[in-house]
C-alpha positions as CSV (number, residue, x, y, z in Angstrom):
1,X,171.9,-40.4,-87.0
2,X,170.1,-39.3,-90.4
3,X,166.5,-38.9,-89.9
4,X,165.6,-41.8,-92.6
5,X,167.3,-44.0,-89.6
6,X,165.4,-42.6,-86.9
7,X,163.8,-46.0,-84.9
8,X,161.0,-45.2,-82.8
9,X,161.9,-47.7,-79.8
10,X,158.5,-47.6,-78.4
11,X,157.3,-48.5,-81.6
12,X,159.7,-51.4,-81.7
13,X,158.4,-52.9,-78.1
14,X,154.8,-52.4,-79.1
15,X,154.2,-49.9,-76.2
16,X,153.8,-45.9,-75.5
17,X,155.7,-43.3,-74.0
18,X,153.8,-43.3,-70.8
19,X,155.3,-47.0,-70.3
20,X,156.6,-47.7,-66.9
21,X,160.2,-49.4,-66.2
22,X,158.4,-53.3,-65.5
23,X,156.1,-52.7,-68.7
24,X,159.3,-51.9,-70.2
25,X,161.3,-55.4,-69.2
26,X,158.0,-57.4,-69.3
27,X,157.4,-56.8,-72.9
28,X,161.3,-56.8,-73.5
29,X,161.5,-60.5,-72.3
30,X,158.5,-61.2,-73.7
31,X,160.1,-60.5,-77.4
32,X,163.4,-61.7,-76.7
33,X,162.1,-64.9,-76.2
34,X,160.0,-64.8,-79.3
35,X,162.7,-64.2,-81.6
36,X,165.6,-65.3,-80.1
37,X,168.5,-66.9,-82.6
38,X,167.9,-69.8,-80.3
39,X,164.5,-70.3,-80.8
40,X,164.9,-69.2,-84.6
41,X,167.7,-71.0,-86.4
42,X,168.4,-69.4,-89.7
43,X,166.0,-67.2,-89.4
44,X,167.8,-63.6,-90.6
45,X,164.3,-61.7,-90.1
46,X,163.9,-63.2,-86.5
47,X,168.0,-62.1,-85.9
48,X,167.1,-58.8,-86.9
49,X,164.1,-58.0,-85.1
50,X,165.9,-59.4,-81.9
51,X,168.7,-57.0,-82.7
52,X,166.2,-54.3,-83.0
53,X,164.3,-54.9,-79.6
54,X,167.7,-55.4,-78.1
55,X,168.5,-52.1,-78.7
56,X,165.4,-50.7,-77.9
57,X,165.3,-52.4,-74.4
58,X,169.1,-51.0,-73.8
59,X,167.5,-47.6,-74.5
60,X,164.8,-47.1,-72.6
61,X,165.1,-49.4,-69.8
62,X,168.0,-46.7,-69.0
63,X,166.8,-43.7,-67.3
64,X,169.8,-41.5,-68.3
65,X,169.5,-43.0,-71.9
66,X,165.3,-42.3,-72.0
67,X,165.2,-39.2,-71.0
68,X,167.2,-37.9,-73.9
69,X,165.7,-40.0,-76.0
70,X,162.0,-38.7,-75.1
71,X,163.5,-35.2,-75.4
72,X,165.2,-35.0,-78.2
73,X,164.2,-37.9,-80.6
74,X,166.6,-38.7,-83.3
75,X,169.3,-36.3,-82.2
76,X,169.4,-38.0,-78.5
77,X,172.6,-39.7,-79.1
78,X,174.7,-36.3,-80.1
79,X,173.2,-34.6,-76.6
80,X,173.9,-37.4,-74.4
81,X,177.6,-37.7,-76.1
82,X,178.1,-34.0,-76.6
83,X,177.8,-32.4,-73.3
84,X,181.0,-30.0,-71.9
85,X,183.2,-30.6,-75.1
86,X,180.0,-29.8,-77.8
87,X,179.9,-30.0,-80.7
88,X,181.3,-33.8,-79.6
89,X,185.0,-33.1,-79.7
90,X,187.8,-34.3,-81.0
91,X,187.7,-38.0,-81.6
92,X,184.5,-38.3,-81.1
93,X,182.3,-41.8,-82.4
94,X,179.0,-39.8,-83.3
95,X,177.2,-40.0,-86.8
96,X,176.1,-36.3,-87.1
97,X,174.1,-37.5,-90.0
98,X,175.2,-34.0,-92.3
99,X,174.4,-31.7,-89.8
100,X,177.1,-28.5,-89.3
101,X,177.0,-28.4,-85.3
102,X,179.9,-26.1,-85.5
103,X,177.3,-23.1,-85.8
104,X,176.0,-24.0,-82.3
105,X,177.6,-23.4,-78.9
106,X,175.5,-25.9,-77.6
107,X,173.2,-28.8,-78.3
108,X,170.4,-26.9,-76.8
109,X,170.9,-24.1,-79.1
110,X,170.7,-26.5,-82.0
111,X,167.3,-28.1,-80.6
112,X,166.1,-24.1,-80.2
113,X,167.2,-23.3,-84.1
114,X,165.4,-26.6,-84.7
115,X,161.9,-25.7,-83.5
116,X,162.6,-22.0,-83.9
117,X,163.0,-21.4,-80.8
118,X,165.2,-18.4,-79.1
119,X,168.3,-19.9,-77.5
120,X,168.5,-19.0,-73.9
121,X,168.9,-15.5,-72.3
122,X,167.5,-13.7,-75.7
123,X,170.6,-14.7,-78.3
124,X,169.9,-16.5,-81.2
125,X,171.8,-19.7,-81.8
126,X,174.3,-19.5,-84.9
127,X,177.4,-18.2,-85.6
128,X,177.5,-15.2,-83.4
129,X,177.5,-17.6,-80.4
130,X,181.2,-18.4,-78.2
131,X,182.1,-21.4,-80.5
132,X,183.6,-20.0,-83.8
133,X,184.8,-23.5,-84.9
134,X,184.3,-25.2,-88.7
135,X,185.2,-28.9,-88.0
136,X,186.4,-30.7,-91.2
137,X,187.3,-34.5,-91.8
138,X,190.5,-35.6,-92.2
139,X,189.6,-39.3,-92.8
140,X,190.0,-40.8,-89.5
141,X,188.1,-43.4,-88.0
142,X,185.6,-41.2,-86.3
143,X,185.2,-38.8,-89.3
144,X,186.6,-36.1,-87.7
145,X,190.4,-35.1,-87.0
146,X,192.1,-31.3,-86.7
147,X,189.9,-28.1,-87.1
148,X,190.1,-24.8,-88.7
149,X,188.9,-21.7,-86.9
150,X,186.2,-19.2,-89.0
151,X,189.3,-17.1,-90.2
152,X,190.8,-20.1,-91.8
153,X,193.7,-20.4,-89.2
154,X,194.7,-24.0,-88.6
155,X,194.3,-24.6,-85.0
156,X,196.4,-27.6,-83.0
157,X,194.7,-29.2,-80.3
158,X,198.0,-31.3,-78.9
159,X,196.4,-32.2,-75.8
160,X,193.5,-34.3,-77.6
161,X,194.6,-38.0,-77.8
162,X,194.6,-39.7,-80.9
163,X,192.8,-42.9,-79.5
164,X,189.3,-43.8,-80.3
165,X,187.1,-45.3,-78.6
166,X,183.9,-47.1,-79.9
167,X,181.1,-49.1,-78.4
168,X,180.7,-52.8,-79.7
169,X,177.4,-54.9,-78.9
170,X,177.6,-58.7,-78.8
171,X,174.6,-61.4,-77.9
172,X,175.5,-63.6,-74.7
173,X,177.2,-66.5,-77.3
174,X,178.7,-64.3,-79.2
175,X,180.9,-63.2,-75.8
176,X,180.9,-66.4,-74.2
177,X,182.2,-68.4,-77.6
178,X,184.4,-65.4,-79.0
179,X,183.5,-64.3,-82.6
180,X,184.9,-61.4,-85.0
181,X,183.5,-58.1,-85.8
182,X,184.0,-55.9,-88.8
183,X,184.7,-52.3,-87.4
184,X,185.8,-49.2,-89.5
185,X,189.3,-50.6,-89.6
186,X,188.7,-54.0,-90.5
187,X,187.7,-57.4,-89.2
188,X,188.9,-57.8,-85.1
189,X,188.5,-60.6,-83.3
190,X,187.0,-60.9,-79.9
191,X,188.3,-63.5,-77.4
192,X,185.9,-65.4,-75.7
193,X,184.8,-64.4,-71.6
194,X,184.8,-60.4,-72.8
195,X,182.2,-58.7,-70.6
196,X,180.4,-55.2,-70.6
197,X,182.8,-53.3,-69.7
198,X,185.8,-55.1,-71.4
199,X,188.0,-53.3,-73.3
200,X,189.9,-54.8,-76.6
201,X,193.0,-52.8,-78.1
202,X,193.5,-52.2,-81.8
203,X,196.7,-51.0,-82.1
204,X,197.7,-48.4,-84.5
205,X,194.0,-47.9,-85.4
206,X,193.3,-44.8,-84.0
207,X,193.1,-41.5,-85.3
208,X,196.0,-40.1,-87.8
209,X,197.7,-36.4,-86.2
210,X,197.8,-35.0,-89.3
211,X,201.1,-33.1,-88.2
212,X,203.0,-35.8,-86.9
213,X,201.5,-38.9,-88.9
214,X,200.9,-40.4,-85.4
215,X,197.9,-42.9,-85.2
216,X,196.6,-43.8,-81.9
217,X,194.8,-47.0,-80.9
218,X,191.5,-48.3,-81.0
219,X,189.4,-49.7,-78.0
220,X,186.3,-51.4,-78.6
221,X,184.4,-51.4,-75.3
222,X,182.2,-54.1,-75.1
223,X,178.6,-54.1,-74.3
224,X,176.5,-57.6,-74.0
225,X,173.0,-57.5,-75.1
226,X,170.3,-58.7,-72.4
227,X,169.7,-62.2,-72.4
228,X,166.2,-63.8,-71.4
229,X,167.5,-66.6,-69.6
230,X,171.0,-66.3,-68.0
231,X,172.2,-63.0,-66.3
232,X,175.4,-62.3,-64.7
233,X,175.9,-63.1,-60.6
234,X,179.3,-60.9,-60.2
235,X,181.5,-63.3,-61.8
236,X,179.0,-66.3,-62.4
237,X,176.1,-67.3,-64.5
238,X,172.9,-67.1,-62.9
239,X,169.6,-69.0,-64.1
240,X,165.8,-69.3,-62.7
241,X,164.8,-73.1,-63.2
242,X,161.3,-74.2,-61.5
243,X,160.0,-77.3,-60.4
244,X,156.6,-78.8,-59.8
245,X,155.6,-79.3,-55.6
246,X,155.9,-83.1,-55.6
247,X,159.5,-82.4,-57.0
248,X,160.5,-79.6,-54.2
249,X,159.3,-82.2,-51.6
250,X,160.6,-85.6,-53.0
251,X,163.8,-84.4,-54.7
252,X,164.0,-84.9,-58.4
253,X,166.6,-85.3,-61.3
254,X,165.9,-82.2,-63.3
255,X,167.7,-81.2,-67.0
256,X,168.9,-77.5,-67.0
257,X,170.2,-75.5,-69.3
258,X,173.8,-74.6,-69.2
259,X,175.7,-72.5,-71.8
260,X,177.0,-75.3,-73.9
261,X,173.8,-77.3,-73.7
262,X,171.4,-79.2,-71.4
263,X,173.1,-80.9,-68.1
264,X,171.5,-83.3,-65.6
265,X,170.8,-82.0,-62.0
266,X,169.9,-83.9,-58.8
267,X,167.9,-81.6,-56.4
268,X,167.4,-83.0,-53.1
269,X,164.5,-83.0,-51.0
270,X,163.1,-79.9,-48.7
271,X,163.8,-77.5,-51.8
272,X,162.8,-74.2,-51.4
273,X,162.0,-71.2,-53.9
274,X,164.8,-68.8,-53.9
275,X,167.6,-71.5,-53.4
276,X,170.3,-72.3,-55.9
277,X,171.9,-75.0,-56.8
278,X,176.0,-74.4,-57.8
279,X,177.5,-75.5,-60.7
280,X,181.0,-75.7,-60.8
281,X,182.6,-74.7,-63.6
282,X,180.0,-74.5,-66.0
283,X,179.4,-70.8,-66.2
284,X,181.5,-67.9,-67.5
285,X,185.3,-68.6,-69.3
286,X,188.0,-66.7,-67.8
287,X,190.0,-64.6,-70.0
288,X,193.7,-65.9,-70.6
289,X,193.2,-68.9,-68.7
290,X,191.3,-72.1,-69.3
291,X,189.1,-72.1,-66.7
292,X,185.4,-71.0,-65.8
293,X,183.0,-70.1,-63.6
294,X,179.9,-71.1,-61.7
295,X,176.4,-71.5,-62.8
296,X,173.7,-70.8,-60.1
297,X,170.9,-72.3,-60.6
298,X,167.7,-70.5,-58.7
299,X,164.8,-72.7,-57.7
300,X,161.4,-71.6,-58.1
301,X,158.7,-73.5,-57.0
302,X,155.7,-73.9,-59.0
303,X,152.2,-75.0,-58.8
304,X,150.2,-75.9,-61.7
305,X,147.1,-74.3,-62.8
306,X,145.3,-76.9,-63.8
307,X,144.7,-80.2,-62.7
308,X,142.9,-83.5,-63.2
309,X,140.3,-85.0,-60.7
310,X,143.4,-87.7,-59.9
311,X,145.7,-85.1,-59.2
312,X,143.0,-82.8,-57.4
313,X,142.5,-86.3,-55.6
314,X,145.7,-86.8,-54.4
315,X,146.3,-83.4,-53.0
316,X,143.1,-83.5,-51.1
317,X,144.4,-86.4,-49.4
318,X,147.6,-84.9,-48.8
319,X,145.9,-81.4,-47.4
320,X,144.3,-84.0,-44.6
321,X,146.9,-85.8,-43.8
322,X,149.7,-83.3,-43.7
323,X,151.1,-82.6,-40.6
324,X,153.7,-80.1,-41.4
325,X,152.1,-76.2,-40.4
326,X,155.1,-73.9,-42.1
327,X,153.1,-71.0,-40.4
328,X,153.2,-72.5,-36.6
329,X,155.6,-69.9,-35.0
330,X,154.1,-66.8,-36.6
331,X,151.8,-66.5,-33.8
332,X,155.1,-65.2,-31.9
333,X,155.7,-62.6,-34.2
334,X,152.4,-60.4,-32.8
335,X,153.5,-57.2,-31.2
């Protein structure tokens, strides 16, 4: 990542470093919502900054993924991609953004040369260090292919595989519907029911050996963005719908979302917060076959905040009349 592209995800969220995990998701939610391509039809700014806070949120709300963030800033992808096999081996998907890692034997000596720092044990980082490597580009997908060593020898790295493997992020509809993506080698399509996880093959879009003319494949591991409404339930949808008192009691005809669009539901009487409601076969496609699976539907009950003197009225009278004590048998529970 060049430094111009640096994005200050806290920056992005509205919040500080200091932020904890729940301030993290609040605010995260909070946003989503606002700018959802939902709630924003045609709105390009709106898609953008939900992109934006998207990736923020995927960031920091991992601890792995914060960490390195927080400690080295713009550079936090090539540590927490670089690791045993610096600087990024062979096939590797990160934008280096012009900097010559090769002069490094690790990332930390590259952060130490950065703030002038001594690398650790009293060397110096630089070319004097155990990895004597000048990486050059061969025009691959990933920008980088065979290597030269620093007396111009060509070295052959046979055991290094030629496929590639890059990270694709797709919004809940774009997964559940199926859409296209241009990549470096061109537009691919994505079948609908992908989840994180997934993994789509290119093939024959790998990297080129530039000994053998061999190209390897490509797989494009998917990763779905957060959505503020559904989440996934192993296999299934889940959703939170709530429902007023006099509903939970009486039983009520409620709408609820569903991925495709709104859908009548019939909750029956005695509901309580925390139980769900199945339905079947509106939830996630599976792949290959023309099927899919169940949305839950978890109740919450809630009380309104404000009221009118009729409706104050009417729950007085209910309060003195009520008969049902959902606390009777607690008395038992004394030690």
């Amino acid at each position: 990542m060049a430094a111009t592209d640096f994005k200050d995800y806290y920056a992005i969220l509205g919040l500080n470093k200091t932020a904890s995990s729940d301030e993290i998701k609040k605010t995260f939610r909070k946003l989503a919502r606002k700018y959802h391509p939902d709630m924003n039809p045609g709105n390009k700014e709106a898609e953008a900054r939900f992109k934006e806070v998207n990736e923020a949120y995927e960031v920091l709300s991992d601890p792995e993924k914060r960490k390195k963030y927080d400690q080295y800033g713009q550079y936090w992808k090539q540590a927490a991609t670089t690791g045993a096999g610096w600087p990024g081996g062979v096939g590797t998907n990160v934008d280096f953004g012009g900097v010559d890692f090769s002069q490094y034997g690790s990332f930390d000596e590259f952060i130490n040369a950065l703030l002038g720092r001594a690398a650790g044990g009293g060397a110096s980082a630089g070319r004097n260090s155990k990895w004597n490597y000048n990486y050059r580009t061969t025009g691959g997908p990933t920008g980088f292919g065979g290597f030269e060593d620093f007396m111009g020898h060509e070295n052959r790295a046979t055991s290094t595989s030629l496929d590639t493997e890059v990270t694709i992020s797709l919004t809940l509809g774009e997964a559940f519907r199926g859409t296209s993506k241009r990549v470096a080698s061109g537009e691919v399509s994505i079948p609908a029911g992908v989840k994180t996880g997934s993994k789509i093959r290119v093939k024959g879009k790998g990297q080129i050996d530039p000994y053998t003319k061999q190209q390897g494949d490509l797989y494009l591991k998917v990763e779905i963005l957060p959505h503020p409404f559904f989440q996934f339930e192993g296999d299934n949808l889940v959703c939170e719908v709530p429902i007023t008192p006099d509903e939970a009691v009486l039983g009520a005809s409620i709408e609820v979302p569903a991925p495709e669009g709104m859908v009548s539901v019939k909750c029956p009487p005695g509901m309580r917060s925390g139980q769900s409601l199945r339905l079947r076969g509106k939830g996630w496609p599976k792949p290959k076959k023309d099927e899919r699976t169940d949305l839950l539907v978890k109740i919450a009950i809630v009380p309104p905040k404000d009221i009118t003197a009729t409706e104050r009225e009417c729950y007085e009278k209910i309060k003195a009349n009520r008969t049902f004590n959902p606390r009777s048998n607690l008395n038992q529970m004394l030690l």
